[in-house]
C-alpha positions in Angstrom: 10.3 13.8 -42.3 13.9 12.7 -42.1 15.8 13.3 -39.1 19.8 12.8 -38.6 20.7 12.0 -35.0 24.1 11.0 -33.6 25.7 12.3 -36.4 25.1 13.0 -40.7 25.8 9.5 -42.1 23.1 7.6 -39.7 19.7 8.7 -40.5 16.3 8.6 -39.0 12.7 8.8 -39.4 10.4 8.8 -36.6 9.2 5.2 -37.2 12.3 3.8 -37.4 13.2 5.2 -33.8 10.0 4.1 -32.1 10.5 0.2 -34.0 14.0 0.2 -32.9 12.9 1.5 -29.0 10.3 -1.0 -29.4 12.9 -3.9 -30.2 15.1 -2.5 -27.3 11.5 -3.5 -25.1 10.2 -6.7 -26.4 13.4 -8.8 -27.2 14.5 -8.2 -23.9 12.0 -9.1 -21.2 13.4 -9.6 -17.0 14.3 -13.0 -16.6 14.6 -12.1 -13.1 10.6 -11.2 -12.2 10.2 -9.7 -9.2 7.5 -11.0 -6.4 4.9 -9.1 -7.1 5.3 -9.5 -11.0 4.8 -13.2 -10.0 2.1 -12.8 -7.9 0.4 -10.5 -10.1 0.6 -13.2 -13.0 -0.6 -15.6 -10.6 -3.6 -13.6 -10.1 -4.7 -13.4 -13.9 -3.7 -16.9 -14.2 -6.0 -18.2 -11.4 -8.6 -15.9 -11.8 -7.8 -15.5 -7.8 -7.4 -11.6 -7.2 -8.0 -9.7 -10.7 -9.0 -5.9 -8.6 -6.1 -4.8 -6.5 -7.0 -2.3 -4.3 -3.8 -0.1 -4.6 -4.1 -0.2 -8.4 -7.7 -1.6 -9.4 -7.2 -2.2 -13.3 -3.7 -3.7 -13.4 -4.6 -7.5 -13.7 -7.7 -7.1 -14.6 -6.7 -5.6 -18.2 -4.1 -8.2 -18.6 -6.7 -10.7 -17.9 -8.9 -8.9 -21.0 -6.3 -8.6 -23.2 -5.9 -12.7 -23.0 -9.7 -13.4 -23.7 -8.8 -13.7 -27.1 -6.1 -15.5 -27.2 -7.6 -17.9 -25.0 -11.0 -18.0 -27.3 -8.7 -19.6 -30.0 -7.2 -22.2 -27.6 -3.8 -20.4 -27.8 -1.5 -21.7 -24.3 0.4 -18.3 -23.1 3.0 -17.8 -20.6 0.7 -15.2 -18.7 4.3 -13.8 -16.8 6.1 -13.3 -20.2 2.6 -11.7 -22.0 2.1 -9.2 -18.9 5.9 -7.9 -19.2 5.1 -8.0 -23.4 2.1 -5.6 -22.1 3.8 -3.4 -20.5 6.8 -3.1 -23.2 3.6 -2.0 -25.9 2.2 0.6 -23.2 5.6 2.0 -22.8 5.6 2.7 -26.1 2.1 4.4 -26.3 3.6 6.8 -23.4 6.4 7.6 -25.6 4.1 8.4 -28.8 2.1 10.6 -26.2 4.9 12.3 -25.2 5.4 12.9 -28.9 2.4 14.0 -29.5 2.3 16.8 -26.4 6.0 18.4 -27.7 4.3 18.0 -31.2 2.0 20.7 -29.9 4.5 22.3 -28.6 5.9 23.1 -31.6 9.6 21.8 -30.7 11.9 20.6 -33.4 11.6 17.3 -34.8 15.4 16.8 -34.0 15.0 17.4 -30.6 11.8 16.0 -29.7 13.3 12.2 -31.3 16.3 12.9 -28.8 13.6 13.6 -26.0 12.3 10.5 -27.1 15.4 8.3 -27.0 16.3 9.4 -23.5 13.0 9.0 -22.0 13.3 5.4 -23.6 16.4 4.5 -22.3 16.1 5.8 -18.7 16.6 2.7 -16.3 13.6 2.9 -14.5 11.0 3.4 -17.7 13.5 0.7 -19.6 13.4 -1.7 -16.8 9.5 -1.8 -15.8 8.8 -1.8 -19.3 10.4 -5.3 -19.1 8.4 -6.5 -16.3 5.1 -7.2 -15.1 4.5 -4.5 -12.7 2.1 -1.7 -12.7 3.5 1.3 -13.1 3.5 1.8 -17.0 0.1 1.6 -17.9 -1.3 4.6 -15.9 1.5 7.0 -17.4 -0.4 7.2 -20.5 -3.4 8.4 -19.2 -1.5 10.8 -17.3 0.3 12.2 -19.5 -2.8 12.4 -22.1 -4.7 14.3 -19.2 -1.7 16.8 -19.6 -2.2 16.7 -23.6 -5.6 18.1 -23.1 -4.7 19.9 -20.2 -2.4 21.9 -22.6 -5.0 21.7 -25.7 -7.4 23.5 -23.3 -4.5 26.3 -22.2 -4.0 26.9 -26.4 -8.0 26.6 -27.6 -9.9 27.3 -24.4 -12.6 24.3 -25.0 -14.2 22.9 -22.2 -14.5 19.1 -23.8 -10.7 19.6 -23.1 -11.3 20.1 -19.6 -13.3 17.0 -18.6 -11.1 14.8 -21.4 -8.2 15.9 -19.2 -9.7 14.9 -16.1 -11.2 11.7 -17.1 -7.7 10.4 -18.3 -6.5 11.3 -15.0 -8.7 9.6 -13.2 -8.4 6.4 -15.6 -5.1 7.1 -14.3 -5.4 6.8 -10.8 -7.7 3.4 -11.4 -4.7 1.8 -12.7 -2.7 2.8 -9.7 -3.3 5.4 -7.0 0.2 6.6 -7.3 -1.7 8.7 -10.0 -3.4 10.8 -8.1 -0.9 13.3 -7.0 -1.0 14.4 -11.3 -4.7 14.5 -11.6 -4.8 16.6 -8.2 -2.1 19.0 -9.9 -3.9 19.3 -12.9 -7.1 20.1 -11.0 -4.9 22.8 -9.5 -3.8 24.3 -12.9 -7.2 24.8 -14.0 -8.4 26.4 -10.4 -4.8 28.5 -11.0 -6.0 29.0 -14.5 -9.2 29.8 -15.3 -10.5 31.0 -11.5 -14.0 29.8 -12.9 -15.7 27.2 -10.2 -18.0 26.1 -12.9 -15.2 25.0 -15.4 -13.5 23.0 -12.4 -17.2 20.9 -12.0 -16.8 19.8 -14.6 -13.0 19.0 -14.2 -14.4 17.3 -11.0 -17.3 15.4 -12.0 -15.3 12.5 -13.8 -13.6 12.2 -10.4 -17.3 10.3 -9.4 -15.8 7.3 -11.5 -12.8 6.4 -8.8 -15.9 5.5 -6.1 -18.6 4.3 -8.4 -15.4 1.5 -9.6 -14.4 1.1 -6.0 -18.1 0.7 -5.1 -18.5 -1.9 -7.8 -15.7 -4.5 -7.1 -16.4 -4.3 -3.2 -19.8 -5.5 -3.7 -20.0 -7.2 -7.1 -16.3 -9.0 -6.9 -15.0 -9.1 -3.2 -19.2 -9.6 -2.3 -18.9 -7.2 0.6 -21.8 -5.3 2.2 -21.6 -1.6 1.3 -20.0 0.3 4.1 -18.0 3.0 4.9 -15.7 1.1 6.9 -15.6 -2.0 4.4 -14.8 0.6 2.0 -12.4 2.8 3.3 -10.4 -0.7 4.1 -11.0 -2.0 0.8 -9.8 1.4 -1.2 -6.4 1.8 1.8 -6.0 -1.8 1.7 -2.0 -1.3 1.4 -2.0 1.0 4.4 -4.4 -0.6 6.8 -1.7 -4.3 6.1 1.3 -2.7 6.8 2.2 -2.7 2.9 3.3 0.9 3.0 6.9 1.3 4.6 8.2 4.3 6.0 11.6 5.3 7.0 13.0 8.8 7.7 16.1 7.7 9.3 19.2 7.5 7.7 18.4 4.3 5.3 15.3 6.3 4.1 17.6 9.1 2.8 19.9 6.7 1.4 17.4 4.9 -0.4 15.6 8.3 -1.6 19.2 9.5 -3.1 20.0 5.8 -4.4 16.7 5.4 -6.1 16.8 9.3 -7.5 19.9 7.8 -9.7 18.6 4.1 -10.2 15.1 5.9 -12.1 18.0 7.2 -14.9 20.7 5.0 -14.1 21.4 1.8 -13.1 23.2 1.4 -9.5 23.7 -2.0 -8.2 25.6 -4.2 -6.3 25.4 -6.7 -9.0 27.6 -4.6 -11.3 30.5 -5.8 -9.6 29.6 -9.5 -9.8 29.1 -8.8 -13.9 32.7 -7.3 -14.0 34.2 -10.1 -11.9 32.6 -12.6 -13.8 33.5 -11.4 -17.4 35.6 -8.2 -17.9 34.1 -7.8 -21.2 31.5 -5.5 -19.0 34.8 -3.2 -18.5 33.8 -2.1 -21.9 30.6 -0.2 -21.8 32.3 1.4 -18.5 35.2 2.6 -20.3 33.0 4.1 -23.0 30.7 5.3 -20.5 33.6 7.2 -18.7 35.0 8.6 -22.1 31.3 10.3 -22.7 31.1 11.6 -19.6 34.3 13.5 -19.4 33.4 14.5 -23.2 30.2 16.0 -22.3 31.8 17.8 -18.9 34.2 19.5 -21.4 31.8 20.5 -23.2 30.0 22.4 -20.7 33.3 23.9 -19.8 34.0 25.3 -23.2 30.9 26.3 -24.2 28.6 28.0 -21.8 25.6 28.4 -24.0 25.1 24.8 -24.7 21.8 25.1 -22.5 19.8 27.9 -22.5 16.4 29.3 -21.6 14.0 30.2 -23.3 10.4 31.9 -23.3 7.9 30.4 -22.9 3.6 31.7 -22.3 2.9 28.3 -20.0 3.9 29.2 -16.5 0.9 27.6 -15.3 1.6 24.7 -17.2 5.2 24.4 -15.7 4.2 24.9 -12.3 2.1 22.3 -12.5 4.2 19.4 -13.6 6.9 21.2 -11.4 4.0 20.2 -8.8 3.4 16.5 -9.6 7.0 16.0 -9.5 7.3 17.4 -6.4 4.5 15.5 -5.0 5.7 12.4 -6.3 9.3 12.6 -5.3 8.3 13.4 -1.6 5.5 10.1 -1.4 8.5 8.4 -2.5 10.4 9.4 0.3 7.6 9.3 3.1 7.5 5.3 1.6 11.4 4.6 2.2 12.8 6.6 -1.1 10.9 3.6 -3.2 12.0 3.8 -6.8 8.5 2.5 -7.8 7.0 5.8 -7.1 9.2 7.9 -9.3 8.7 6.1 -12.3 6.6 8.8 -14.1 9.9 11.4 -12.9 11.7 11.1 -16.1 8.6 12.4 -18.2 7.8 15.3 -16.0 11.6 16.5 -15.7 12.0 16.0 -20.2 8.3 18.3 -20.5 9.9 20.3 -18.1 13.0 20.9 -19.6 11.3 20.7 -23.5 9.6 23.9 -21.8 12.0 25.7 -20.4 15.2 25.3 -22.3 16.9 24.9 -25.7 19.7 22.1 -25.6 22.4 21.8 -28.0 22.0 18.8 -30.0 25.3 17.1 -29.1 24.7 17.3 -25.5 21.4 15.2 -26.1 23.0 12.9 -28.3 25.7 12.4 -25.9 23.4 11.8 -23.0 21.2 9.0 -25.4 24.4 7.5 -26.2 25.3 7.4 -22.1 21.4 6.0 -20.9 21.7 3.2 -23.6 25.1 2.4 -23.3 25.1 2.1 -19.3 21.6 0.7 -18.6 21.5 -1.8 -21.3 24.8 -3.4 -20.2 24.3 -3.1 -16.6 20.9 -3.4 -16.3 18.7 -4.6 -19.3 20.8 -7.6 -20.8 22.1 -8.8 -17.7 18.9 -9.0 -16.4 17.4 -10.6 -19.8 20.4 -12.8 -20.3 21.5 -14.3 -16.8 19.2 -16.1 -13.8 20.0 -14.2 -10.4 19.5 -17.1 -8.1 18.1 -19.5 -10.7 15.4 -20.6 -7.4 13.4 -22.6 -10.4 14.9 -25.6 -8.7 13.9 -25.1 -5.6 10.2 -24.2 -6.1 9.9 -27.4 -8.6 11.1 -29.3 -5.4 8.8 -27.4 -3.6 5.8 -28.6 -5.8 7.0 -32.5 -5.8 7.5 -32.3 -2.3 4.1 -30.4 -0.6 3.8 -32.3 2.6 7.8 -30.8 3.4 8.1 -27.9 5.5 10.3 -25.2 3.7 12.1 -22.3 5.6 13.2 -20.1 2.3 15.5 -16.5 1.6 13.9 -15.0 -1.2 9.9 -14.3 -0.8 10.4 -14.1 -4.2 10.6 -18.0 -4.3 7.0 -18.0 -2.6 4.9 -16.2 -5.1 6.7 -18.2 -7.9 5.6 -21.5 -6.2 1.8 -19.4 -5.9 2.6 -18.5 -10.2 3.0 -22.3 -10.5 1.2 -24.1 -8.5 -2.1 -21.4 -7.9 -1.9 -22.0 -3.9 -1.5 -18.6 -2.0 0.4 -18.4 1.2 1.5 -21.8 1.4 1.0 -23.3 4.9 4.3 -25.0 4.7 6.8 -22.7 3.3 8.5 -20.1 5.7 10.6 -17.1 4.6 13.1 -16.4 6.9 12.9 -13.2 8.1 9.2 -13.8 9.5 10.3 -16.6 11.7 12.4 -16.2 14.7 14.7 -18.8 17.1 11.4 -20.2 19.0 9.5 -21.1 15.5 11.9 -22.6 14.1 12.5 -25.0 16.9 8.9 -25.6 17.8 8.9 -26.3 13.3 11.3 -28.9 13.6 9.5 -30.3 16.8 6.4 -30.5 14.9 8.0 -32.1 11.2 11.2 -33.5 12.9 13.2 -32.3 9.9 13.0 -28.7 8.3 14.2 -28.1 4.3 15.9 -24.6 3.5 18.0 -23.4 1.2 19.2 -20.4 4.1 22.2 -21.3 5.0 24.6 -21.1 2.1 22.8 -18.9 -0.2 24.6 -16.8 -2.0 24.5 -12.6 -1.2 24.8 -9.5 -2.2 24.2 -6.1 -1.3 20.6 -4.8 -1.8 18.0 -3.0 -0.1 16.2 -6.0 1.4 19.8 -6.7 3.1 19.5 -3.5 4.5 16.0 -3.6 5.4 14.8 -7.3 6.3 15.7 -8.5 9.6 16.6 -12.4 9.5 16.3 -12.4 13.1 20.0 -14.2 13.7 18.7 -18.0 14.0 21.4 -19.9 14.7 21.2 -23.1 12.8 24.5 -24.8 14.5 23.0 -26.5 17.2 20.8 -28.6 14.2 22.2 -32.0 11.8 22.2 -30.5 8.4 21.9 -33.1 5.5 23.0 -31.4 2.0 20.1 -32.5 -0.6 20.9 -30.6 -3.9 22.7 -27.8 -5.4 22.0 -25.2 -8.3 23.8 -22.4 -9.8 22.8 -18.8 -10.2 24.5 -16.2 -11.4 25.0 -15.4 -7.9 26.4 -18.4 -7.5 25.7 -21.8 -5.7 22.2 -22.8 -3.3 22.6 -25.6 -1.3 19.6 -27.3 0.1 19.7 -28.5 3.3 17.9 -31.0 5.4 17.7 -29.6 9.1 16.8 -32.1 11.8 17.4 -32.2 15.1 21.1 -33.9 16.6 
């Protein structure tokens, strides 16, 4: 079935959008990996830490998926496959998303626009370019609200346990996941008021500690206890890994990040303008679409509106998850990571509830694509941040150095590299304080960093990470190298004392 979007000379099938959201994924993997997309890589590569407690499958599928290719004696950057991974995945979630406003009967038109903006929304675009973990469990998510909703329609109890076994798959890959299971569990308690029915919605639910049971004592080779496993299972909250702020950063961050999971927002937008105005361009068109679409709203009132629907239960319990999800994002600092999934509740939501003129969609695809591929995507595909490559190849060549460094990001790519975890002789910054540093020096009688002229910009470990105010004035400082970032220029630095 032909679709036109956009307007009656370009047309569209269905394949052809999911191949050209697919290009938008693949050709245009980060080249600025974050440190856990390192470390995670490192992980697979090494065979060092496949079952993370906080999401158990993650590497370990990545590490699968690679079996083969490693059978026929195939090298593979294991950094650039993960992020590959993740761009397929993405697009599974988007053909289940099809799929569930399929059964929903909405119009082909529509639900390819649904589509697109789901696609292009920064968050899902940008973690579907990198090797982290919050793609893969969307699917099973969302396919435990395909048979959730199959089950609402045809009343099978197969559905039932289908639905809760995807969720639960869900919450293996990460336990972010569990806040959509739990509000499924609660549609069909809402639902059917049958206890036997939710049995068996629970009894897949056995598989989370039977896994968890399994890698404690068959992987990590610990004795079976409750207090080994209940440490295992919160690992992330029993080391510290889960930050909290209420204060006035937290809401900052929370209101930031609600943005940043549809649109891009960063500092770094300035530093592309500044560095070549041609970035003025998708900003001026950006601009012209917005005040297009705001006059539209204000000459034409019926450009959104609702319409009936027989799934209230169904609604209230995705109008649940989000809820659930958006407030564990705020109780852990307003982190962006835990709103991925956001943008596919609030599009069911709205697929539900309301009927949208086309142009308005259209308008906002145009918007998501325009604004987060040119300030988000390419920039992040085409230029090297801090281009720290240098330094951790120094690094390497130079292992019997101490190292005080900025970016932890520039220890878990030395661990990608080199396969040795928290390097005894590499220091970031903010861990270390006036008294290490001199008793360092003491120790080594000269100190390496690339601290002190590093290049900055406004971001939330700025805000958040505490360098402690060493003073490094009172030290001899002997330049070593530079390299360029996008950023601009690193200087290394010997530091001895005077």
């Amino acid at each position: 079935m032909r679709t036109t979007i956009f307007n009656k000379s370009v047309i569209f099938d269905k394949r052809l959008v999911f191949t050209l959201i697919f290009l938008s994924y693949i050709l245009f993997p980060t080249n600025n990996s974050s440190l856990d997309s390192y470390a995670y890589a490192g992980y697979v590569k090494y065979n060092y830490y496949l079952f993370t407690p906080h999401h158990l499958f993650s590497n370990v599928i990545i590490y699968v998926l690679l079996l083969p290719i490693k059978y026929l004696g195939i090298s593979v950057d294991i950094l650039l496959f993960s992020k590959l991974i993740n761009s397929v995945f993405q697009l599974v979630n988007l053909i289940i998303f099809y799929k569930i406003v399929t059964f929903l009967k909405i119009k082909e038109k529509t639900k390819l626009l649904y589509i697109l903006i789901l696609a292009f929304s920064f968050s899902l675009w940008r973690y579907g370019t990198e090797n982290e973990t919050y793609i893969i469990p969307i699917g099973f998510s969302l396919l435990g609200s395909y048979y959730f909703l199959k089950n609402i329609k045809k009343g099978k109890t197969f559905y039932i346990i289908l639905s809760s076994l995807f969720g639960v798959v869900a919450c293996l890959f990460h336990q972010i996941h569990f806040f959509w299971w739990l509000g499924i569990m609660f549609g069909f308690s809402f639902y059917k008021r049958n206890s036997k029915l939710i049995y068996w919605y629970l009894t897949p639910a056995l598989l989370v500690p039977i896994c968890y049971i399994l890698v404690l004592t068959l992987y990590e080779k610990q004795e079976l206890t409750l207090f080994n496993l209940q440490h295992f299972v919160f690992n992330d909250f029993y080391q510290g890994s889960v930050m909290t702020n209420f204060g006035w950063k937290g809401l900052f961050f929370q209101a930031i990040n609600t943005i940043r999971t549809y649109f891009q927002i960063h500092a770094n937008m300035y530093v592309l303008i500044k560095n070549n105005w041609v970035y003025l361009i998708p900003l001026i068109l950006c601009i012209v679409i917005s005040y297009s679409l705001l006059k539209d709203f204000k000459t034409d009132k019926k450009l959104i509106t609702k319409k009936e629907n027989d799934l209230k239960i169904y609604v209230k319990v995705h109008i649940f998850i989000f809820i659930a999800n958006y407030l564990f994002a705020f109780y852990n600092a307003g982190n962006i990571e835990f709103m991925v999934m956001l943008p596919f509740l609030l599009i069911l939501y709205i697929a539900i509830t309301y009927d949208i003129n086309y142009k308005v969609s259209q308008k906002i695809v145009w918007l998501l694509f325009i604004w987060n591929f040119s300030f988000g995507i390419f920039p992040n595909y085409k230029y090297n941040y801090y281009n720290d490559t240098a330094l951790v190849d120094y690094m390497i060549k130079n292992k019997e150095k101490t190292f005080i460094v900025k970016n932890h990001t520039t220890i878990t790519q030395y661990f990608y590299k080199t396969g040795i975890d928290n390097p005894k002789n590499i220091f970031q910054l903010h861990k270390i304080n006036e008294d290490t540093l001199n008793e360092l020096i003491k120790v080594n009688n000269e100190i390496y960093s690339d601290v002190i002229n590093k290049p900055e910009i406004f971001n939330k470990e700025k805000m958040t990470l505490n360098n402690q105010g060493i003073n490094f004035t009172k030290y001899q400082k002997d330049k070593l190298f530079s390299y360029k970032g996008f950023y601009g220029k690193t200087t290394v630095i010997k530091i001895t004392e005077r």
